[in-house]
N, C-alpha and C positions, 0 to 999 in steps of 0.2 A: 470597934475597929482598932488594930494596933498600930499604934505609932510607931515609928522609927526614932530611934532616943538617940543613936549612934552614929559613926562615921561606920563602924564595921557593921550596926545593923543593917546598913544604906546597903555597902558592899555584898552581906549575907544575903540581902530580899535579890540580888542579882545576882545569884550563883557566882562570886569574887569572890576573892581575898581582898581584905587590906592592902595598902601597901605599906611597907617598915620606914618609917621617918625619923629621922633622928631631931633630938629633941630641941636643937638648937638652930633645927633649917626654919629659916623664915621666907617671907616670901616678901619683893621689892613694892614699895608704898605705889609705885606706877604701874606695875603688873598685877594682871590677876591669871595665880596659878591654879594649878587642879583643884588643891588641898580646901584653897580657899574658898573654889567656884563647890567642893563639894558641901563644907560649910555651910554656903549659903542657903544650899538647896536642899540642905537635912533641915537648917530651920525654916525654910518655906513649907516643907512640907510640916512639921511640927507644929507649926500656927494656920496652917489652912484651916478654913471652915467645914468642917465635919461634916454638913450637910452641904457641903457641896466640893465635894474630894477633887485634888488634881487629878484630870484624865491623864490616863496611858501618854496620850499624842504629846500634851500639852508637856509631859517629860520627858518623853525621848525628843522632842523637837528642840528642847533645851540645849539637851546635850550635844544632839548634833549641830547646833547654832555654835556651842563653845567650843565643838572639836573641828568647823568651820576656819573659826579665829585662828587656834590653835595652829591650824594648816597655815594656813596664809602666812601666819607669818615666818613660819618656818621656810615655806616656801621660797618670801621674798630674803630672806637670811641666807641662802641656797643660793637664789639669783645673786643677793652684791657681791656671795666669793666667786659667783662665778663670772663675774662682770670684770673683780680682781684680777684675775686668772689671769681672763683675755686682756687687759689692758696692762698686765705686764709681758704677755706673748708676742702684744704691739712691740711694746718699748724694745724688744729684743730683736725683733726681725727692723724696727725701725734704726732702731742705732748702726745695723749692717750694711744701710743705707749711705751713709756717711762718706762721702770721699766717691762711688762710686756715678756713672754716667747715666742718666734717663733721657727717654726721647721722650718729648711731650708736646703735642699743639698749639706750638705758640710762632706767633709770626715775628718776636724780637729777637735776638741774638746780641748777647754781649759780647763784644770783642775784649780780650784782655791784652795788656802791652804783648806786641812781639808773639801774638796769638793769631789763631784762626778761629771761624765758625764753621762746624758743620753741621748739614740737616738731610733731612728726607723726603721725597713728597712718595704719592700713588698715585698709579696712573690705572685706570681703569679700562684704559684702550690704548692701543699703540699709538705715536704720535710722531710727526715727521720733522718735529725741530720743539726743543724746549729752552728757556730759557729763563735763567733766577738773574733776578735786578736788586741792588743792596741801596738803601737810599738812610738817610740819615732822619734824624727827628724831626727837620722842619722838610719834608719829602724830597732832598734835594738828591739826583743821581749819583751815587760814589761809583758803582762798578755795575758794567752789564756783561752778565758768563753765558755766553750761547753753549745748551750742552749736548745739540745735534738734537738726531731722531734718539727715541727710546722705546723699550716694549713694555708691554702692559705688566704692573707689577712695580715694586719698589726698587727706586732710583734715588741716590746715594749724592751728594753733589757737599763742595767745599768750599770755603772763603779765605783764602791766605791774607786777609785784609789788607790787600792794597786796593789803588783806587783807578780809575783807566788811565790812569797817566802815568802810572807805575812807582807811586808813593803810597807808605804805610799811613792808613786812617787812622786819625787818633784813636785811642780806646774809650770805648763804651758803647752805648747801645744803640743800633742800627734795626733796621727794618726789611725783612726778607720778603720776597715776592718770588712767584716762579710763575708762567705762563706754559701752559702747553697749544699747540696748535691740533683742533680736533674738529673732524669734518669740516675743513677749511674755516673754523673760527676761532678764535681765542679763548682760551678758559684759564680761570685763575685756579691752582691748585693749593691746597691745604698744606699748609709747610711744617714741619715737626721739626725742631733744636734739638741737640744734645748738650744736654748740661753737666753739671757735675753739682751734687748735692752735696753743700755747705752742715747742714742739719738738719735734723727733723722734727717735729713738733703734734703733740698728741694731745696739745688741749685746743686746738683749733672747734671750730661750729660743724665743720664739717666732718669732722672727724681728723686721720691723720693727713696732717700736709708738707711739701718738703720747701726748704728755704735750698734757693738753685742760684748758683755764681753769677752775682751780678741783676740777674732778675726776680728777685723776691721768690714771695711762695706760690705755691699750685698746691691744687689739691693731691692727694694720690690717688685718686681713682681717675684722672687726665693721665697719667703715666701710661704709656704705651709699653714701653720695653725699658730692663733695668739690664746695664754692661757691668 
């Protein structure tokens, strides 16, 4: 039986070429590249036991195990720039963020000096009287806004932050409510703010989150609509 003595006899017994190396490529002490993995396996084959020759399977399964590796990690190499990519396409569309207004599901509203709040509810049936009540942190009454009947569909309503006695409520953060009256009962509806985004922030757990005037962060996938 003839051995294979060579890197190019290896090559030649599989109809290849060589490949042209130059003499000074080496290969990193934590990597195992081709050159190396071919090394190994001219002198596996060199020292095998004669009577009992590596099978066929037993080499190509080799190789396809190293060209396995090989993929992988090219593959994950692929994935981090492409993880790069998008986590700088975030940062780009997030920074545009900045300064503009989101509505989001939230039942607080900061009021700022000589400011208003406004928000949104949906109404899923028409209703013959609605009504947003604004109460402060410890639940106490500041202001009741009757805002009649409304039809089904999104209804729009505002806080000039005065209080029913017609004085401006200090600033900061208060507590929105809205009732609608529906088949002669009362239902609490789901109230959305509009904020204005301070900043935003892309190493959050959840991924991207906006930091909103006065009331901290939210995620952006609560974001409803961006003005």
């Amino acid at each position: 039986m003839n051995g294979i003595n060579t890197q190019e006899d290896f090559f030649a017994n599989l109809g290849l070429s060589a490949p042209q190396t130059q003499a000074t490529a080496t290969n990193k002490a934590e990597e195992l590249g081709l050159n190396t993995f071919l090394k190994l396996m001219v002198t596996q084959l060199n020292n095998q036991d004669p009577f009992k020759p590596m099978e066929n399977g037993e080499f190509l399964g080799q190789i396809a195990q190293f060209g396995s590796v090989t993929g992988l990690e090219k593959l994950n190499q692929n994935f981090e720039s492409l993880a790069a990519s998008i986590t700088s396409g975030q940062a780009l569309q997030a920074g545009s963020l900045v300064g503009r207004e989101v509505l989001a599901p939230v039942e607080t509203g900061y009021l700022a000096p000589g400011g208003s709040v406004r928000g949104q509810v949906s109404l899923d049936q028409s209703s013959p009287a609605v009504t947003v009540r604004v109460t402060d942190q410890v639940g106490q009454l500041v202001r009741e806004m009757p805002m009649g009947s409304a039809a089904a569909g999104n209804l729009n309503f505002s806080w000039d932050g005065m209080d029913d006695a017609g004085n401006f409520a200090d600033p900061g953060h208060y507590n929105i409510r809205v009732e609608a009256m529906q088949n002669d009962r009362a239902v609490d509806l789901q109230t959305k703010i509009f904020s204005r985004v301070e900043s935003v922030n892309l190493s959050g757990r959840n991924g991207l989150t906006l930091n909103l005037e006065g009331l901290g962060s939210i995620d952006f996938n609560n974001v409803q609509q961006i003005y």
